[in-house]
N, C-alpha and C positions, 0 to 999 in steps of 0.2 A: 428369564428377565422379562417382565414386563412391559409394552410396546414403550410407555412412553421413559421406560429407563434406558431402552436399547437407542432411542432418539438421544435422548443427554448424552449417551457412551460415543457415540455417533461424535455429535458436535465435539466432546471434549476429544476427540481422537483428532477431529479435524483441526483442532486447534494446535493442538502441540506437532502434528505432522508440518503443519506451516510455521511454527514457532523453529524445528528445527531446519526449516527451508528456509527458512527468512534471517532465521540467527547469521546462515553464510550470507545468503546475498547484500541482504541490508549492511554488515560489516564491511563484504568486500564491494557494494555503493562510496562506504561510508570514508572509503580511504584510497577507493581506485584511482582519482585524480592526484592522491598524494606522492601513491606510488608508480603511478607514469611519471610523475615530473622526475623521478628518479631515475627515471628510465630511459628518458629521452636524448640524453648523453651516451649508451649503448647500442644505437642502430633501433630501436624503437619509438613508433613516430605518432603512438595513436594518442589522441584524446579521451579522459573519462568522462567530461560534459558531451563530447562529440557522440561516443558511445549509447552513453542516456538516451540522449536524442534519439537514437536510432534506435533502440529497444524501446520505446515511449512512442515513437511514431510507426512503428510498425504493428506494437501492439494495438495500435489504435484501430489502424485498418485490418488487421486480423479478427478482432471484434465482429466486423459483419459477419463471417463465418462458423466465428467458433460456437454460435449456440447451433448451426448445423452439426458439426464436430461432435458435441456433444450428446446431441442425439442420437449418430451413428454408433457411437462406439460405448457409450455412457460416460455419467459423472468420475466413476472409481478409476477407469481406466484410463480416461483421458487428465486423471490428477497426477497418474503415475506416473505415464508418459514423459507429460510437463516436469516433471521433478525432478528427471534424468538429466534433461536439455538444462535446467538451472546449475545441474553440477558439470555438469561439459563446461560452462558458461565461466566459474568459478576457477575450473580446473585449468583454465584457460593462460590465468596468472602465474602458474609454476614454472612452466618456460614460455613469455612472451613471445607472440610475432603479430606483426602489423594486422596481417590478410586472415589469421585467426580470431582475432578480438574482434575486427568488425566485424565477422560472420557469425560469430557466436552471437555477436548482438546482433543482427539478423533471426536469428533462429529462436533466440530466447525471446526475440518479442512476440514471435507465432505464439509458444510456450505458453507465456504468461497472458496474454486473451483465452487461451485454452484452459489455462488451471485458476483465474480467477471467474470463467463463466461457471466452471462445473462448481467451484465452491458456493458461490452463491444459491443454486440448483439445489443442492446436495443440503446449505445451512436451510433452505425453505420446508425441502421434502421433508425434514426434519423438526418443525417449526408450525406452531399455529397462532393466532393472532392475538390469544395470550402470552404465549412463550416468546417470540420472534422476537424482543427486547430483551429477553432475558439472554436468550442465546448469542443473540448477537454482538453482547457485554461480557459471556464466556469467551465467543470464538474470539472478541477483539483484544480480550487481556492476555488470553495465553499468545497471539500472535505476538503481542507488543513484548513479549519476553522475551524476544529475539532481540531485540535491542540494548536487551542487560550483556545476556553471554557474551557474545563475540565480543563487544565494545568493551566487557572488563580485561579479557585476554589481549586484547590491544594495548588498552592501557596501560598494563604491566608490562607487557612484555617491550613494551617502545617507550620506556620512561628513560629519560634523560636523551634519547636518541635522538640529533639532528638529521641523519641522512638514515635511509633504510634500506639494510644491506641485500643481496641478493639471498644468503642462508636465512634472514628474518624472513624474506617474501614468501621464499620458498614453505619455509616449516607452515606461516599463516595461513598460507591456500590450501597446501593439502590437509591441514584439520578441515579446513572450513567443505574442503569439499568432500569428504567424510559423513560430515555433521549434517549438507546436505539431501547424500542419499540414504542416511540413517532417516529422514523426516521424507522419504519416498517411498520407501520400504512399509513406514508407519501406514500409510493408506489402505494397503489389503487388510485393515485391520477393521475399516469403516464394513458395517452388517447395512447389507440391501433391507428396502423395509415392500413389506408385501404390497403396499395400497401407492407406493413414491409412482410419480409421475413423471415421465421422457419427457425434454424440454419441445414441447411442438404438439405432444400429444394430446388431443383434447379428449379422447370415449377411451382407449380402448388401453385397461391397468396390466390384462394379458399380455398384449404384446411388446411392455416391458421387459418384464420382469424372463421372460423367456428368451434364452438364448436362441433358439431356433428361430426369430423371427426374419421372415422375410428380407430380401435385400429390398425388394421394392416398399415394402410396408416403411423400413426405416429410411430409404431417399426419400418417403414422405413427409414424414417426418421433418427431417433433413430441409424442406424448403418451404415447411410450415412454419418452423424454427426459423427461418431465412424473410418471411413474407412478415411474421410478428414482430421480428426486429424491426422493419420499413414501419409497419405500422404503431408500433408504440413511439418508437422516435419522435415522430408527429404529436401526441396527443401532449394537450396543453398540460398536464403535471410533469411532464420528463422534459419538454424541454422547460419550463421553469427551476426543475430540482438542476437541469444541465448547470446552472449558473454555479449553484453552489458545486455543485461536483466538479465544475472548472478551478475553481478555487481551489479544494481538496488537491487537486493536482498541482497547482502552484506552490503550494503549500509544502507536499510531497518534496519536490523538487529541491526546494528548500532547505529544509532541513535534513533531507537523507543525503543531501550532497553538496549543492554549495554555504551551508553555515559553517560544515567541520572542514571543507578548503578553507575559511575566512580563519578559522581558528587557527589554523593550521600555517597558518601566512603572515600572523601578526608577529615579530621578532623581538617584542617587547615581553612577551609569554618566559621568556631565555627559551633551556634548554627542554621547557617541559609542552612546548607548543605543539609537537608531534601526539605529545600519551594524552594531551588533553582534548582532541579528536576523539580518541573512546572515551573518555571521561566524560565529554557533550554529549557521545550516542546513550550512554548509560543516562544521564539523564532523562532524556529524550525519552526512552522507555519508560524510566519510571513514570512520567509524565499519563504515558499511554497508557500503561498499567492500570495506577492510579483512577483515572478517564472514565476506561473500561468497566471497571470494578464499581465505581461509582454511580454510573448513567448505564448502567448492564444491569449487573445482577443485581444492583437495589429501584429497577427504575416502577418494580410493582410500586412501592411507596410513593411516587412520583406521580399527582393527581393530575398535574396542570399539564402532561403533556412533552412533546419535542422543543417546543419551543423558548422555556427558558435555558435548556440546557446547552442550543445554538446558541443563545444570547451569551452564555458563559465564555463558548469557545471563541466568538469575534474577541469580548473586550477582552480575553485575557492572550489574544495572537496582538490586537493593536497595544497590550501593555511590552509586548515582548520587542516588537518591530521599532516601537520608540525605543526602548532600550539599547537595542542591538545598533540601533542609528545614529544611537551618542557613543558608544563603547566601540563599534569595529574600525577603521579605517576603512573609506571609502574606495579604494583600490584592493581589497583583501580579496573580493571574489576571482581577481584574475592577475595578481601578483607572480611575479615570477618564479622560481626556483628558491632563490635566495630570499624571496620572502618581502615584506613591506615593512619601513621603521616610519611610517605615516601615521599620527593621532587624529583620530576624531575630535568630538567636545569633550573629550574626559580620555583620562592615561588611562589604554586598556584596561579591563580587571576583570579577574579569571573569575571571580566569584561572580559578577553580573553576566557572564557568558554562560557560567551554568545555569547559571537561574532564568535565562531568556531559554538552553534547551529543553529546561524543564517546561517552561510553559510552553513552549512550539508543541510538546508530547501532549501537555493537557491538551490544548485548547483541538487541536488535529483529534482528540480522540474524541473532543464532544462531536466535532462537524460526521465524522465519519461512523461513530456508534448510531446516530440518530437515520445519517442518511441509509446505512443497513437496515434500521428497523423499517424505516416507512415504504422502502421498496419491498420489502418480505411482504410490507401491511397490503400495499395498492395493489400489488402483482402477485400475489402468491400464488394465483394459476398460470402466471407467464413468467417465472422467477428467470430462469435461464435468459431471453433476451433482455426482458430488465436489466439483470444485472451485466451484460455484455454492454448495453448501452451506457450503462454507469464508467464501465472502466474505458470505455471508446471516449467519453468525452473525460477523462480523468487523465489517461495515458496522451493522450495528443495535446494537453494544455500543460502536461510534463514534459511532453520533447518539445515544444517550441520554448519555456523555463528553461530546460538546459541550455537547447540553440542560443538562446539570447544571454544566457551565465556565460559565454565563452567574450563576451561586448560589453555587458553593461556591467554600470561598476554600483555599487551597494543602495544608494539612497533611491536608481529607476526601479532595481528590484525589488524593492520596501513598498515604494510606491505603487506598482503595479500590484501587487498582492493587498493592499489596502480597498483600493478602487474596488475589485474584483469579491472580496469577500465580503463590502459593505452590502454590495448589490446581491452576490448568493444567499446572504443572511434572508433580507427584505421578499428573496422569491424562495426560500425555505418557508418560511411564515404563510406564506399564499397557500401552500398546500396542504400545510398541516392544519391551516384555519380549514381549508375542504374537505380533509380528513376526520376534524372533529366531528363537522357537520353529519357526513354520511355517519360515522357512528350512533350520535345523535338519532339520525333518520329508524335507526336499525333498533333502536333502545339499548346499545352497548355501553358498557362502562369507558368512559373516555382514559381511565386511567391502563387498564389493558395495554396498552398501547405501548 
C-alpha cells in the first residue's frame, strides 16, 4: 500500500473506531438524564447534567496534560486506553450507584482529553494541507454515524414506553458497552507511519518511532508538549478561534443532552415522547453526516474558502433556536419526572422538533468540520497542543452548559448560545481572512484548504 493509501486507511479506521465509541457514549449522553429520573425513586441520587459537568470540566483541565500523555506513551496507545475508561463509564448504567457514576465521570473526563488530544495528532500525522479538509470531512462523517445507530435502537426499542424499566436499561448499556470496546479494539488497527511526528517533538523522527527511547528523551518531550500548550494558548489565532470553539461546546451541550431531556419532558408528545429522544438523535446525525460529507469530502470544489460554510452553520443554528423557541415549552429543560403540559407559541409538533435536530446536526457540523480543518492548517507542526487547546476551551464551556441546564429554563439557554455564536462566527472570519493571506503570501491555491 502506498504511503498515502495507508494515510486514508489510517484516517478511515479512526473514524469508525470513534463512530463505534461515540455510537455508546453519545446514546447513553443522549438519554442518561432520562433514565436517572427513573431512577431517582430507587435510592439513586445522581444527576446526568451534574454528571456532564463533571466530565466536561475535568476534561478541560486534563487538557494541560494530555498532550504530555501523549507524548510519553503515544497517539495509538493512549486511544486505547481512553476507550476502555469510556466503556467502564457506560458500563456503569447496568447496575447503578451514586459514588460510581460520579467517579466514572471523574475518570472519563481524564480519558476523553487523552483520546481527543491523540486524535487530533494522529488525524494531522496523517494529513497535509491539501488533504486536512478532506480528512477531516471523512473522520467527521463516520464519527457522526454514531448518532444514527444507537438513537435508532432506542427508538424502537422505547416506542410507546412512558417509564424505563430496569430489564430495558439493563439490555441498553450492555450492547452499548459492547459496541464500545469493539471501537477500542478497532485502534490497534491504525499502521504507524515512518516520517509521523511525537506531539513536542521538533528534530528528532528516530526517536519516535522507536520503542527503545529513552525515559529522559520522552519526559522531554513530555514538557515540550506541556511548554507549547502555554505558548500557543496566547497567540492571537487561538484565542480568537477560542470564541468559536466556546460556542461548539455550547452547542454540544445542547443537543447531545438537553434538547432530547426537552423532548423527552414535553407530554403533549403522548406516549411517544420517550422513542422520540432517538428519533431527535437520529436526526441529529443525519444532520452531521450530511455536514461532513458536504464541507469534507467535496470541500476541493469549494474555492472561497471556511468561511461561507461557518456562515451556513450560524444561520441555519439561529433558524433552529427560533424554532425550538416557539415549539418547546419553556420549563422542558428541567421539568420533573412527570413531565411538563406547559405550551410555548405553537402546540408542540413532533415534526418541527425533528427538523430543528436536523439542523442542530448540520449547522454543528459546519462549525466543527472547518474548525478541524484550520487547526490541522495553522498547526500542523504543533497539532497535538492545538488540538488539546481546542477541546480545553470546548469541554469547560460544556460543563458550565450542563451546570447552568440544571437552573435555566429554555429561552436563557437559547439566548446565551445566540450571543456566543454571533461573536465565534465574526472571530472565525478574522483567522481565516489571515489564513488566506499567508497562502496568498506563499503562492498557494486558497482553495486547498
Amino acid at each position: 500500500m502506498s504511503s498515502e493509501g495507508k494515510k486514508l486507511f489510517n484516517i478511515i479506521i479512526l473514524g469508525v473506531s470513534f463512530m463505534f465509541i461515540f455510537t455508546a457514549f453519545q446514546s447513553c449522553g443522549n438519554i442518561a438524564q432520562t433514565v436517572i429520573t427513573n431512577l431517582n425513586n430507587t435510592g439513586f441520587h445522581g444527576s446526568g447534567y451534574t454528571s456532564m459537568s463533571i466530565i466536561y470540566g475535568v476534561l478541560s483541565a486534563s487538557n494541560l496534560v494530555s498532550p504530555s500523555l501523549v507524548a510519553i506513551v503515544g497517539p495509538q496507545f493512549s486511544m486505547v486506553v481512553s476507550g476502555v475508561f469510556y466503556s467502564l463509564y457506560i458500563a456503569v448504567f447496568i447496575q447503578p450507584a451514586t459514588w460510581a457514576f460520579y467517579t466514572a465521570s471523574v475518570l472519563i473526563g481524564i480519558a476523553a482529553a487523552v483520546l481527543w488530544t491523540a486524535q487530533g495528532n494522529c488525524l494531522t500525522e496523517n494529513s497535509d494541507e491539501n488533504t486536512i479538509g478532506r480528512n477531516s470531512g471523512i473522520f467527521w462523517a463516520l464519527l457522526q454515524f454514531s448518532l444514527i445507530f444507537g438513537n435508532l435502537y432506542i427508538y424502537f426499542a422505547w416506542q410507546g414506553k412512558t417509564h424505563i424499566s430496569e430489564s430495558d436499561r439493563r439490555t441498553v448499556f450492555i450492547a452499548l458497552t459492547v459496541i464500545s470496546l469493539v471501537g477500542t479494539v478497532l485502534f490497534f488497527l491504525i499502521r504507524k507511519q515512518e516520517d509521523a511526528k511525537a506531539p513536542g517533538d521538533d528534530d528528532s523522527t528516530n526517536e519516535i518511532l522507536g520503542e527503545s527511547s529513552s525515559a529522559r528523551n520522552k519526559m522531554m518531550r513530555a514538557v515540550a508538549a506541556f511548554k507549547k500548550s502555554i505558548t500557543l494558548s496566547f497567540t492571537k489565532e487561538m484565542l480568537l478561534l477560542s470564541v468559536t470553539t466556546a460556542y461548539t461546546g455550547l452547542v454540544l451541550t445542547f443537543f447531545s443532552g438537553v434538547y432530547g431531556t426537552c423532548i423527552g419532558a414535553v407530554n403533549r408528545f403522548g406516549s411517544e415522547e420517550k422513542s422520540l429522544i432517538g428519533l431527535s438523535g437520529i436526526f441529529i446525525g443525519v444532520g452531521e453526516i450530511l455536514g461532513g460529507g458536504i464541507f469534507g469530502l467535496l470541500s476541493k470544489r469549494n474555492r472561497s474558502g471556511r468561511n461561507p460554510v461557518v456562515m451556513l452553520g450560524i444561520l441555519v443554528h439561529f433558524i433552529a433556536f427560533y424554532l425550538i423557541f416557539f415549539n418547546m415549552p419553556n420549563d422542558a429543560p428541567i421539568a420533573p419526572m412527570e413531565g411538563t403540559d406547559q405550551v410555548a407559541y405553537m402546540i408542540p409538533s413532533k415534526e418541527v422538533a425533528m427538523l430543528c435536530s436536523f439542523l442542530l446536526g448540520l449547522g454543528d457540523s459546519c462549525f466543527n468540520t472547518q474548525l478541524l480543518s484550520i487547526l490541522g492548517f495553522l498547526y500542523s507542526e504543533d497539532s497535538a497542543p492545538a488540538f488539546a487547546i481546542f477541546k480545553f476551551v470546548q469541554s469547560i464551556c460544556a460543563a458550565v452548559a450542563y451546570f447552568y441546564s440544571n437552573y435555566f429554563l429554555l429561552q436563557w439557554q437559547l439566548l446565551i448560545m445566540v450571543i456566543v455564536g454571533f461573536f465565534g462566527t465574526i472571530t472565525f472570519f478574522t483567522v481565516e481572512w489571515g489564513a488566506a493571506a499567508a497562502l496568498a503570501a506563499r503562492g498557494s491555491d486558497y482553495s486547498s484548504i
